[in-house]
DSSP file (Angstrom, degrees, kcal/mol; ACC not computed):
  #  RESIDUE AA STRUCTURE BP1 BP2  ACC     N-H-->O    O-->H-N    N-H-->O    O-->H-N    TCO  KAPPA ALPHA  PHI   PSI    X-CA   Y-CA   Z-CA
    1    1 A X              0   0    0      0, 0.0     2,-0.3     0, 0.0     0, 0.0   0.000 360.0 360.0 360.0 135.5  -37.9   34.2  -51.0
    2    2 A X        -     0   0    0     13,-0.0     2,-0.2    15,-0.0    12,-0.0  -0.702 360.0-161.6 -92.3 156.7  -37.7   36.1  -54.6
    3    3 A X        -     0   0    0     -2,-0.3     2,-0.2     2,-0.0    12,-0.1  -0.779  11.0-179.3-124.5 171.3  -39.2   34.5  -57.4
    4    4 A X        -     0   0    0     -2,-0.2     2,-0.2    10,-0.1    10,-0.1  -0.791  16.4-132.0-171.6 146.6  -38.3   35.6  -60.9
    5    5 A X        -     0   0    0     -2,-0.2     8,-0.5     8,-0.1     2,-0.2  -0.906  15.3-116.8-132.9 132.8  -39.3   34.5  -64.4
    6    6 A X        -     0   0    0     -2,-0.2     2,-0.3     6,-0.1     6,-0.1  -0.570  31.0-137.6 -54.1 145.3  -37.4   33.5  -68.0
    7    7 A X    >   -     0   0    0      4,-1.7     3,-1.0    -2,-0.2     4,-0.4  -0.800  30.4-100.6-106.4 108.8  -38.3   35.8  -70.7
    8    8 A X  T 3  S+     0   0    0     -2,-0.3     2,-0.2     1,-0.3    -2,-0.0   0.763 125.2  57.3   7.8 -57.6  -39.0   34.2  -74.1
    9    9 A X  T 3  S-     0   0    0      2,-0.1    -1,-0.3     1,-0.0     2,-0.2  -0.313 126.6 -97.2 -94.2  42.2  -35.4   35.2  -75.1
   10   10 A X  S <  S+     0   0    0     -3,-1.0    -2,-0.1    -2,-0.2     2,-0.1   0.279  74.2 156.8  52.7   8.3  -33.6   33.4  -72.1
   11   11 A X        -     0   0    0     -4,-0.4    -4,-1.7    -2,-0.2     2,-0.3  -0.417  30.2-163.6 -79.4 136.3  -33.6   36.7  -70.3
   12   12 A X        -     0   0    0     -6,-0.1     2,-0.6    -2,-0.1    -6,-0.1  -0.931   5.6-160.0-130.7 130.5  -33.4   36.5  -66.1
   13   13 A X        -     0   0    0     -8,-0.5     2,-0.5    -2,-0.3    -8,-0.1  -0.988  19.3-145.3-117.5 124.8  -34.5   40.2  -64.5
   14   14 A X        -     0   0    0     -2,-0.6   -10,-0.1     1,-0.1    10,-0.0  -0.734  28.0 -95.9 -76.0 118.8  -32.8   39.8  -60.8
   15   15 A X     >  -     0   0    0     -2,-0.5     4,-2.2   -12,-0.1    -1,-0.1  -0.043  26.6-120.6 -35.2 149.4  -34.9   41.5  -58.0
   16   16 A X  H  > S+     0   0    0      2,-0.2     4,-1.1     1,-0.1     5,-0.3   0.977 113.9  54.6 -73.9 -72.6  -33.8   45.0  -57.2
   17   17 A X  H >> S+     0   0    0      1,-0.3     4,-1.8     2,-0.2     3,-1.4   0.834 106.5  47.4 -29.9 -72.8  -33.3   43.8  -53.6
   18   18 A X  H >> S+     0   0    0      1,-0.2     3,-2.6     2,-0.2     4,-2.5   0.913 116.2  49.5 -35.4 -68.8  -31.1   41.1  -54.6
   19   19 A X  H 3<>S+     0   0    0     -4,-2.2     5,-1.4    -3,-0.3    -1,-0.2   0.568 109.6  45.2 -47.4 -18.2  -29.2   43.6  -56.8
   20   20 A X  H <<5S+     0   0    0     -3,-1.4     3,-0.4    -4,-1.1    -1,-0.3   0.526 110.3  55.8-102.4   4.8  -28.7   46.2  -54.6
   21   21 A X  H <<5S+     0   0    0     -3,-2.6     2,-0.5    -4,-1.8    -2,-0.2   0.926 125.0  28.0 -83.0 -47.5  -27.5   43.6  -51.6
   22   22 A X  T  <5S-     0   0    0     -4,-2.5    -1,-0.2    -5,-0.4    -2,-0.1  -0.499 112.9-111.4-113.5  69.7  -25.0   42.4  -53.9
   23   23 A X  T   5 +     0   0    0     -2,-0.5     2,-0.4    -3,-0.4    -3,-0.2   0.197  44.6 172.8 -21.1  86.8  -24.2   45.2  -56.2
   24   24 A X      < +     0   0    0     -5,-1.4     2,-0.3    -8,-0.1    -1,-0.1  -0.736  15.4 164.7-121.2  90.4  -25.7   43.9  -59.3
   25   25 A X    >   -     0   0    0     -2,-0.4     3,-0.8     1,-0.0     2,-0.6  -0.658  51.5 -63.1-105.7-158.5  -25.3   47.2  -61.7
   26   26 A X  T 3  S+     0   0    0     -2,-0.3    -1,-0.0     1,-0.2     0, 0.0  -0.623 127.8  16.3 -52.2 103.9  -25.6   47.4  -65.6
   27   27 A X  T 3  S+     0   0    0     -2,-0.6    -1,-0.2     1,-0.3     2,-0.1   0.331  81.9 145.7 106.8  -8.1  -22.8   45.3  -67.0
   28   28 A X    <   -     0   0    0     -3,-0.8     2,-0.3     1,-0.1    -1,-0.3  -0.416  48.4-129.6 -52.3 132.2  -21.9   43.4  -63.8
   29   29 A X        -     0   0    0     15,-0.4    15,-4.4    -2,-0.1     2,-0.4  -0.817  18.4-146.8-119.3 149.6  -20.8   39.7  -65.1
   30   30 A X  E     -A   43   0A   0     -2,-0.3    13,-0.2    13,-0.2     2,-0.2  -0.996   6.0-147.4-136.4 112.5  -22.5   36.6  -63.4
   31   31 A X  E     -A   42   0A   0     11,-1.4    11,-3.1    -2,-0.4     2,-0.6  -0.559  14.9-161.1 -37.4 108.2  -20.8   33.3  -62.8
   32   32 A X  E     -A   41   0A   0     -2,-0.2     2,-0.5     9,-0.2     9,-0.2  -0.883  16.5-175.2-102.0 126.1  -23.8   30.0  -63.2
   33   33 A X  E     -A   40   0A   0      7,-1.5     7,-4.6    -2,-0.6     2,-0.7  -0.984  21.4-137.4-143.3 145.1  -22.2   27.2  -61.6
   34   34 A X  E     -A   39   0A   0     -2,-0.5     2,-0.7     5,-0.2     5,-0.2  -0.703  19.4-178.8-104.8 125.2  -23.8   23.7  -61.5
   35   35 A X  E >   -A   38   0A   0      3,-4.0     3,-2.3    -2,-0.7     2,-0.2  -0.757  68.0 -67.5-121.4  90.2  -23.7   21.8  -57.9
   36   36 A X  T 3  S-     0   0    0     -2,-0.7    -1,-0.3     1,-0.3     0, 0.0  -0.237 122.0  -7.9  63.3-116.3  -25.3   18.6  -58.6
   37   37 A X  T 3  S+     0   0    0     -2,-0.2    -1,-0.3    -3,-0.1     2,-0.2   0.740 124.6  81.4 -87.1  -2.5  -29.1   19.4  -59.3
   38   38 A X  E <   -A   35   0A   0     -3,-2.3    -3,-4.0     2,-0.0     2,-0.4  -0.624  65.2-140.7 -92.9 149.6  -28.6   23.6  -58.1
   39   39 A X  E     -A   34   0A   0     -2,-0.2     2,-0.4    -5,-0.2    -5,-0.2  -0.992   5.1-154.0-132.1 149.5  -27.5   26.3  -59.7
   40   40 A X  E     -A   33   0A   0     -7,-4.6    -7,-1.5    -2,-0.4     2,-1.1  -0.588   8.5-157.1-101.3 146.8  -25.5   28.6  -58.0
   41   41 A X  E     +A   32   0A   0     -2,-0.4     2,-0.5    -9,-0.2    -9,-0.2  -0.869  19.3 179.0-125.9 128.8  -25.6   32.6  -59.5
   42   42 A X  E     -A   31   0A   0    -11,-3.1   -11,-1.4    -2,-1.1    -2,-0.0  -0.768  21.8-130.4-117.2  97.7  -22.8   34.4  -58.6
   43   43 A X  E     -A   30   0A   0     -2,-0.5     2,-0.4   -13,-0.2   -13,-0.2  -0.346  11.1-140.2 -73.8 135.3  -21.7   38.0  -59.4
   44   44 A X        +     0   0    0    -15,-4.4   -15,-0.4     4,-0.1    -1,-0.1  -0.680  50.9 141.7 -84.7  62.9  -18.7   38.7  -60.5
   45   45 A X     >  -     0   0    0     -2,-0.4     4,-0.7   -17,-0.1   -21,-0.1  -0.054  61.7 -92.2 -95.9-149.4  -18.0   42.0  -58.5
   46   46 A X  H  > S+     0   0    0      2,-0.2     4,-0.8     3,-0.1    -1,-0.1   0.764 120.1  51.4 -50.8 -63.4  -15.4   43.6  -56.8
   47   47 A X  H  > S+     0   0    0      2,-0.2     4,-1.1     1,-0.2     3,-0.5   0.890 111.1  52.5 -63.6 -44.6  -15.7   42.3  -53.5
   48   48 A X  H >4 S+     0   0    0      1,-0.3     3,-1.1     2,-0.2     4,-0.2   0.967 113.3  41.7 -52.6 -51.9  -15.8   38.7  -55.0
   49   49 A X  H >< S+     0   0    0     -4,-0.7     3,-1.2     1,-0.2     4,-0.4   0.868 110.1  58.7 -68.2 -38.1  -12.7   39.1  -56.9
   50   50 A X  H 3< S+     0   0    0     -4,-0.8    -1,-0.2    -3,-0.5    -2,-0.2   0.644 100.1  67.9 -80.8 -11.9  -11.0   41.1  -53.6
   51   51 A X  T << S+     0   0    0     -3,-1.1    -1,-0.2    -4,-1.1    -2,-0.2   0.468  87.2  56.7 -85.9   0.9  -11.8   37.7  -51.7
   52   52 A X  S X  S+     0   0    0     -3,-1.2     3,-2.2    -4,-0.2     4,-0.3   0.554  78.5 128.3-105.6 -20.9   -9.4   35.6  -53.4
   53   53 A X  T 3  S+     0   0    0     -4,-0.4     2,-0.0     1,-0.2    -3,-0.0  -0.092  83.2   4.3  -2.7 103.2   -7.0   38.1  -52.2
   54   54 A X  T >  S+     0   0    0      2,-0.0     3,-2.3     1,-0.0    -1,-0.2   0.112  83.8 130.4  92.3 -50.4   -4.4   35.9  -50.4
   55   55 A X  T <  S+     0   0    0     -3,-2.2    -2,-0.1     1,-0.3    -3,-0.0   0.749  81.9  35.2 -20.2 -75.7   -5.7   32.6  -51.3
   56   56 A X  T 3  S+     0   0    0     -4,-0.3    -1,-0.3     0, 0.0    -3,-0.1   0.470  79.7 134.1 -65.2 -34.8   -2.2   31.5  -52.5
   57   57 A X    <   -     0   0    0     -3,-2.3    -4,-0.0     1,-0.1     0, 0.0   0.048  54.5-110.1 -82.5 150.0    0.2   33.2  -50.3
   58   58 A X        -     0   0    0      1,-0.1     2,-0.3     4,-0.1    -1,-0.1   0.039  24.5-120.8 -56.7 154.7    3.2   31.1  -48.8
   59   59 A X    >   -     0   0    0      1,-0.1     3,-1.4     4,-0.0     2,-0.2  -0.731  51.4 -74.7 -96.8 155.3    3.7   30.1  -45.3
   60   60 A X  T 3  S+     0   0    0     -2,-0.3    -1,-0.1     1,-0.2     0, 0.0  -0.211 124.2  12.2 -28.5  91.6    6.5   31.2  -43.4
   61   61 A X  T 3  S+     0   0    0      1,-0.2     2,-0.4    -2,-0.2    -1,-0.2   0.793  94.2 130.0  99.7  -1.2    9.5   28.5  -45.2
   62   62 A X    <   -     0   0    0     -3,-1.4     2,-0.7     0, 0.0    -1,-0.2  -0.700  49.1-146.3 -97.7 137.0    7.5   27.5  -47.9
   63   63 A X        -     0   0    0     -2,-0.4     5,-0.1     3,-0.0    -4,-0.0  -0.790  16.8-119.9 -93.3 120.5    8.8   27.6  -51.4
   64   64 A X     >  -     0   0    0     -2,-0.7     4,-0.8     1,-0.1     5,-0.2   0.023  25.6-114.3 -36.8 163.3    6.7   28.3  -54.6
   65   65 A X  H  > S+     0   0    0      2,-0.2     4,-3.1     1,-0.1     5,-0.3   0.839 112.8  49.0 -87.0 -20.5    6.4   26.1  -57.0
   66   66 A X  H  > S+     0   0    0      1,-0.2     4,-2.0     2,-0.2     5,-0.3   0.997 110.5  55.4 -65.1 -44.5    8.2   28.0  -59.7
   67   67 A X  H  > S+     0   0    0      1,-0.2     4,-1.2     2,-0.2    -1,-0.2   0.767 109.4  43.4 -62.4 -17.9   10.9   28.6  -57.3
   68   68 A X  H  X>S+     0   0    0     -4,-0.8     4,-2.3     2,-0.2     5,-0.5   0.685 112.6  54.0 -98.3 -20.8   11.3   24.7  -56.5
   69   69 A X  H >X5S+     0   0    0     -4,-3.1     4,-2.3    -5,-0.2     3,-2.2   0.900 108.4  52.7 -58.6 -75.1   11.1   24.0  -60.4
   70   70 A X  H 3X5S+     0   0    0     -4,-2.0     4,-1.3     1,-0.3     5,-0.2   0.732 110.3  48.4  -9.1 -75.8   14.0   26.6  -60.6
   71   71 A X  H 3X5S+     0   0    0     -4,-1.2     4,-2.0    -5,-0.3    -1,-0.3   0.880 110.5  44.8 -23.8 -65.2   15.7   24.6  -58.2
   72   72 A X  H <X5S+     0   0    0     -4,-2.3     4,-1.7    -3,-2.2     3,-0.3   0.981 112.6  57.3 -58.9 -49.1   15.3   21.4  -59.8
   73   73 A X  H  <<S+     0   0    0     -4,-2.3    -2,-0.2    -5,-0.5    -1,-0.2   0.773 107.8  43.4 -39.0 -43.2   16.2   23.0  -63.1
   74   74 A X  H  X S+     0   0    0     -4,-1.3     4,-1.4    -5,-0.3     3,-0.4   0.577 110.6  58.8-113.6 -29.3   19.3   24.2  -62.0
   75   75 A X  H  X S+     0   0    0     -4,-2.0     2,-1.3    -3,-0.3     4,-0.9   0.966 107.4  50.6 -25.5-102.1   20.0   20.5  -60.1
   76   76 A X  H  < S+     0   0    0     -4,-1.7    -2,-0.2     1,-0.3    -1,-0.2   0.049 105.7  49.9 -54.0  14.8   19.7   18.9  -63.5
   77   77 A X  H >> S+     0   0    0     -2,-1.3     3,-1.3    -3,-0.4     4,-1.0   0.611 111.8  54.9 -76.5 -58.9   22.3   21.2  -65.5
   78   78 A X  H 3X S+     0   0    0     -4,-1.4     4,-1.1    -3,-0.4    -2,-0.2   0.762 111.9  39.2 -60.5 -27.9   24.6   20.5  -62.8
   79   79 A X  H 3< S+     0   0    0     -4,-0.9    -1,-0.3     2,-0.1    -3,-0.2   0.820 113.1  52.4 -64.2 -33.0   24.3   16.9  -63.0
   80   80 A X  H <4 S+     0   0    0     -3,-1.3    -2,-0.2    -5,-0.4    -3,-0.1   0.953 109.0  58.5 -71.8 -63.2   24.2   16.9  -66.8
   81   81 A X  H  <        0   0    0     -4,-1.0    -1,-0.2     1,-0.4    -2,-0.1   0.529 360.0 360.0  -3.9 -56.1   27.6   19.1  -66.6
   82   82 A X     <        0   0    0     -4,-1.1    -1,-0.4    -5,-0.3    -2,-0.1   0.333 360.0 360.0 -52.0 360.0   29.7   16.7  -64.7
């Protein structure tokens, strides 16, 4: 386990280990997220960001949703039209 101490000035110094596991540089931006009584610290790096990669993408037959608003959109002129 690392241990690590606030600094007067709310300042958190991350263990080198920890920083170099998860490539922690100079300027790296860190996510606090609260899960009931933890908090979680999360770097914002590269790989984090490259993991959402995907997340979203359609199945085979699936429609977006902008594309079934489109849809609807284009429904409702043709009714109003008639």
């Amino acid at each position: 386990m690392n241990t690590a101490y606030v600094t007067s000035k709310g300042q958190l110094v991350v263990p080198s280990r920890i920083r170099r596991r998860f490539g922690i540089k100079p300027g790296t931006r860190v996510n606090f997220v609260e899960e009931g009584d933890r908090i979680i610290f999360q770097p914002v790096t590269r790989e984090y960001i490259d993991s959402f990669c995907g997340i979203f993408k359609l199945k085979p037959g699936e429609k977006s949703a902008v594309q079934e608003l489109l849809e609807d959109r284009a429904a409702e002129r043709e009714k109003e039209n008639k």
